[in-house]
N, C-alpha and C positions, 0 to 999 in steps of 0.2 A: 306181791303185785308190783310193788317197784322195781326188782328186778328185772319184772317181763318186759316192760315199756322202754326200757334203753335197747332192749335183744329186737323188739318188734322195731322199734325205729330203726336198729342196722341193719335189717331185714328188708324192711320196704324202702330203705335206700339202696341198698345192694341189687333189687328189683328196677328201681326205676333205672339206676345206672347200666344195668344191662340192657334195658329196651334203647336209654339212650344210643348208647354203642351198636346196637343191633340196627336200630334206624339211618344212623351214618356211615355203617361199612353198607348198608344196602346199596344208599346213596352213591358213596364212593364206588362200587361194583359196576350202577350205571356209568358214571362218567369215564371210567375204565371203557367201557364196551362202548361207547361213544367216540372214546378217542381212537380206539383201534377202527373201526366202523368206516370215520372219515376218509373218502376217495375223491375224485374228478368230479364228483356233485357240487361237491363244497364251495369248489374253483369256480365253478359254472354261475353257481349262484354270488358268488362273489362279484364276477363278471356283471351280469346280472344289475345288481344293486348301484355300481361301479359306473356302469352306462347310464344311469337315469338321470336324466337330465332335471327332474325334478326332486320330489321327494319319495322315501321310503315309507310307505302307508303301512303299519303294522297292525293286524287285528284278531281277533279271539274273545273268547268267552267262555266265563266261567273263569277257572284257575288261568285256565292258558292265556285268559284276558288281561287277568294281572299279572303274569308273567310279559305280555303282547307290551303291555304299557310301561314295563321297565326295560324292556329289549329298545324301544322306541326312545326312550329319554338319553338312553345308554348310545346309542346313533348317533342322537343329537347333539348331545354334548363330546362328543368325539369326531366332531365334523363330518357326517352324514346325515342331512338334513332330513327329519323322519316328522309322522307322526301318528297317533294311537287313533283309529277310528272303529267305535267298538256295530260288531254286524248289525245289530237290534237297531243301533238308529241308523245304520249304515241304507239300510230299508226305507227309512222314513225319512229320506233327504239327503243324510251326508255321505251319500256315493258321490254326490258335487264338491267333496274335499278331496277326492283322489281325480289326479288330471291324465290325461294321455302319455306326460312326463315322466310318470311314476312308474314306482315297481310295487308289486303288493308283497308282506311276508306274511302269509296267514297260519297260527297256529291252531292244531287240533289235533288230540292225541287220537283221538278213532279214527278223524280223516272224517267221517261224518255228523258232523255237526251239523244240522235244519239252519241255523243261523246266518252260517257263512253261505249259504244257497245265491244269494243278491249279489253280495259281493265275486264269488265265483265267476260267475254267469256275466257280469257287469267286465269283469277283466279278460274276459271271453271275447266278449263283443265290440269293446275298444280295442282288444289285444293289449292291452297293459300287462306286462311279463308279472307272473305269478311263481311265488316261491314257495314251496308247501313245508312247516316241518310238521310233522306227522309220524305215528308208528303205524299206522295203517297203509303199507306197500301199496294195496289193491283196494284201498278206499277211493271215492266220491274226490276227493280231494285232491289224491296225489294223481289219478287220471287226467283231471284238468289243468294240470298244474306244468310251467313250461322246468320247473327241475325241483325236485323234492331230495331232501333232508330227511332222510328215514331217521329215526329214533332206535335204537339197541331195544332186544327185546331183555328188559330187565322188568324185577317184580320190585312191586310197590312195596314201600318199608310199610306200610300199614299191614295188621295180622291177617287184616278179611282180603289184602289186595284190592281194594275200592278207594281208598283216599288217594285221589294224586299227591305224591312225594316225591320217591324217585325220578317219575315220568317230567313233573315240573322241573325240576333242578337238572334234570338234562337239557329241558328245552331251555330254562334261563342261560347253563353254560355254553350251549350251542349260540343263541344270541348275541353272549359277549365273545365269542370265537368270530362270529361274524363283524361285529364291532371294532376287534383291535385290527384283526385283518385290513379291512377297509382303513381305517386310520394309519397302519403302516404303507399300506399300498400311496396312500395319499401324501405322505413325508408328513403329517399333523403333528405339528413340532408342540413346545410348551408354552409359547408367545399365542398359538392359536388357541392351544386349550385354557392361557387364562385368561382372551377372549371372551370364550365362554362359561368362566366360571369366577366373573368378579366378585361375586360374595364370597365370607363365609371365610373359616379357616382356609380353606383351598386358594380362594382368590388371594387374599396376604400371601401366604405361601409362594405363592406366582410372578407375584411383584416383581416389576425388574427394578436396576437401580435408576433408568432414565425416568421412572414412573414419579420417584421421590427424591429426585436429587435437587439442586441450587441449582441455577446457570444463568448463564451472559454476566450481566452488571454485580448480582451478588456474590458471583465467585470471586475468592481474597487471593491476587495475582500482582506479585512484584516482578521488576528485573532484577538480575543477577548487581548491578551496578549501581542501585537504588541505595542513598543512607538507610542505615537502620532508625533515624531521626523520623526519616519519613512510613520506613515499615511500617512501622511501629503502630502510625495513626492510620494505617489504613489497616491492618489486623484489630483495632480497636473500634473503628468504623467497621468495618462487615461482623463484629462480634462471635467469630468462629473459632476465640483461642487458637488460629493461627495465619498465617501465609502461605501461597505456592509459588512458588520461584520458576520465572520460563526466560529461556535462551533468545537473547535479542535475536538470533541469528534465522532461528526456523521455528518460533515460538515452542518447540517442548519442554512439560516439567522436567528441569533438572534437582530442583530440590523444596525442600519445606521450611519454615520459619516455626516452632510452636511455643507456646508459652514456656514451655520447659529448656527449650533452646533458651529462652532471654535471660531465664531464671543463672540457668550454667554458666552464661558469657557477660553476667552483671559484673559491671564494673564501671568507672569515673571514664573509658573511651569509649563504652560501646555506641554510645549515640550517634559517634563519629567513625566507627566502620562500618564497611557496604554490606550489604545482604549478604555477598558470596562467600565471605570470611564467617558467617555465622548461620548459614544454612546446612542443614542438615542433607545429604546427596542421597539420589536414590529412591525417593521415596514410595513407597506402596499406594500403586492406584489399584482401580479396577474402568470396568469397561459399563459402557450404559445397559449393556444390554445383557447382561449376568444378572441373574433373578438375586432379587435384593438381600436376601435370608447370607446369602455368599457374603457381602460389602458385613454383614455382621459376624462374620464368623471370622472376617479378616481380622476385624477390628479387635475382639475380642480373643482370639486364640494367638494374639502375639504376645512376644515377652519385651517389651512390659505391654501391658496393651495400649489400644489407642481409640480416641475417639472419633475419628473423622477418617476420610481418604478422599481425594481426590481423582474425578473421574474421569477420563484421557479417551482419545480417538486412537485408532490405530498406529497413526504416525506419533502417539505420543503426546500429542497436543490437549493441555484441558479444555475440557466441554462443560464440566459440571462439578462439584461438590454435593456430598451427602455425609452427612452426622449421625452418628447413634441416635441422637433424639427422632431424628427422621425415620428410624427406622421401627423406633418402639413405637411413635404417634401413627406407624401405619397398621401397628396390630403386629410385626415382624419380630417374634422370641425364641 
C-alpha cells in the first residue's frame, strides 16, 4: 500500500499537467488565428477610437464583462481615456455616462447578448461609433455595429467546449492590441505613463530624477578661483560630502570637490590652494529628466562607486543635485 501512493501521486500529476498543457496550447492556437486573422478592421477601429473626442465606453457581461473592464483600465492607463459601463445598469440610467463624444467597444462572443440590446440601440440613435468584438460574423451585433473585430474561430480549452477560455483570452489580447496601438499612435511616452501610474512599484520605477533631486540654494556650487579655505565651509554647510565646481565664464560644471579629494590633497597648504588645483574634472552628471532608477545605477555601477551626481541642463549648467539617499527614500532599488 505504500508503494501505490507515491505511483498514484505521479499519476494524477502527470494527468493534471497534461490538461495543463492541453488548455494553453488551445489558448495559444487561438491567439495564433487571431493574429493571422487581423486586416483593415483593426485600422478602422483604431481610427475609430483615435477620433473620439471623448471617451472609450467599454461594456459586456458575463466573462466578456470582466474581460470589458480590464480592456477599459488597460486604455486608461495608457492614455485613452475609457470606461467600463456594464449593460444591465447601462438600462437603468447609465447610458447618461456615454456622451455623443464617445465611441463604444462592446464585447460578446455570440454577438447576441439580450443585454447589450440598450446600449446598441442607444449608439444607434446618437450615432455614437460602435465597435463590436464578437465571433458571431452575422450576429445582432456585428450588424449594428459601424466595424467589428471578428474573433478566430477557435475551440474552447474546456472538454464540453462551454466554458469561455480561449474565446476570452483572445478578446483580452485583442483589447491590449488595441491599447498599445493607440498609445503608439499617440507618441505616449514614459513621463505620461508615470502620470498615470504614481503608485506602487511602477510609479518609483518612473521617477525621474527632477522628481527627487536638490536645486537652487541647496545645490553645493563653487568657482574654479574660490580657496579651498572657503570650499570647504560651504561643502560642510550644504552637508552633501561634496562640491560642484562651474566656469566663471558660462556657468558649466567643470569639476567636483568630494570628501575623498580633501582626504588625497591633506596637507599643511591645502587651505591655501584654489578649488581648480584640487577639483576633480569631468565629472558625471545626469539630466532631470532620465528616470531616477538611471542617476542609481550610475552611481553604483562605477569603479569605485559614488554617491551623488550632479544634475546639468543641456548646456551643461547645474540645475539640481541628487544622492543615493534620495533615491532609496523614494522606494528606487
Amino acid at each position: 500500500m505504500r508503494d501505490r501512493q507515491p505511483l498514484g501521486m505521479a499519476v494524477r500529476l502527470g494527468r493534471d499537467l497534461d490538461v495543463a498543457r492541453r488548455v494553453i496550447r488551445a489558448e495559444i492556437d487561438g491567439l495564433e488565428r487571431l493574429a493571422r486573422a487581423l486586416d483593415g478592421a483593426f485600422v478602422r477601429a483604431l481610427d475609430l477610437c483615435a477620433a473620439a473626442r471623448g471617451r472609450v465606453a467599454v461594456t459586456g457581461i458575463g466573462k466578456s464583462g470582466h474581460v470589458a473592464r480590464k480592456i477599459a483600465a488597460t486604455l486608461a492607463s495608457t492614455g485613452t481615456p475609457a470606461l467600463f459601463v456594464h449593460p444591465a445598469e447601462a438600462s437603468h440610467g447609465d447610458l447618461g455616462m456615454i456622451g455623443v463624444d464617445d465611441a463604444i467597444l462592446a464585447l460578446s462572443n455570440s454577438g447576441e447578448t439580450n443585454e447589450l440590446a440598450d446600449i446598441i440601440a442607444y449608439s444607434r440613435r446618437f450615432k455614437i461609433p460602435l465597435v463590436a468584438i464578437t465571433g458571431g460574423g452575422a450576429s445582432t451585433l456585428a450588424e449594428a455595429a459601424d466595424v467589428v473585430l471578428l474573433l478566430p474561430r477557435a475551440a474552447e480549452a474546456c472538454p464540453m467546449g462551454l466554458a469561455p477560455t480561449t474565446s476570452t483570452t483572445v478578446m483580452l489580447a485583442l483589447g491590449d492590441a488595441l491599447a498599445i496601438a493607440l498609445l503608439e499612435r499617440k507618441g505616449f511616452s514614459t513621463a505620461d505613463f508615470q502620470r498615470f501610474h504614481p503608485g506602487g512599484n511602477l510609479g518609483r520605477r518612473l521617477l525621474r530624477v527632477g522628481d527627487i533631486m536638490h536645486a537652487g540654494e541647496a545645490v553645493p556650487l563653487v568657482p574654479p578661483h574660490m580657496p579651498m579655505s572657503e570650499a570647504i565651509l560651504v561643502m560642510t554647510a550644504k552637508s552633501f560630502g561634496c562640491v560642484g565646481v562651474c566656469s566663471s565664464d558660462d556657468g558649466r560644471l567643470v569639476g567636483v570637490i568630494t570628501d575623498g579629494d580633501l582626504r588625497r590633497h591633506m596637507n599643511d597648504g591645502l587651505l591655501a590652494r584654489c578649488v581648480a588645483d584640487v577639483m576633480h574634472p569631468d565629472p558625471k552628471t545626469i539630466a532631470a529628466n532620465r528616470v531616477a532608477g538611471e542617476a542609481l545605477a550610475m552611481m553604483t555601477d562605477r569603479n569605485p562607486a559614488t554617491t551623488s551626481l550632479f544634475v546639468v541642463d543641456e548646456a551643461g549648467r547645474p540645475t539640481g543635485f541628487v544622492h543615493m539617499h534620495d533615491c532609496l527614500r523614494a522606494g528606487i532599488a
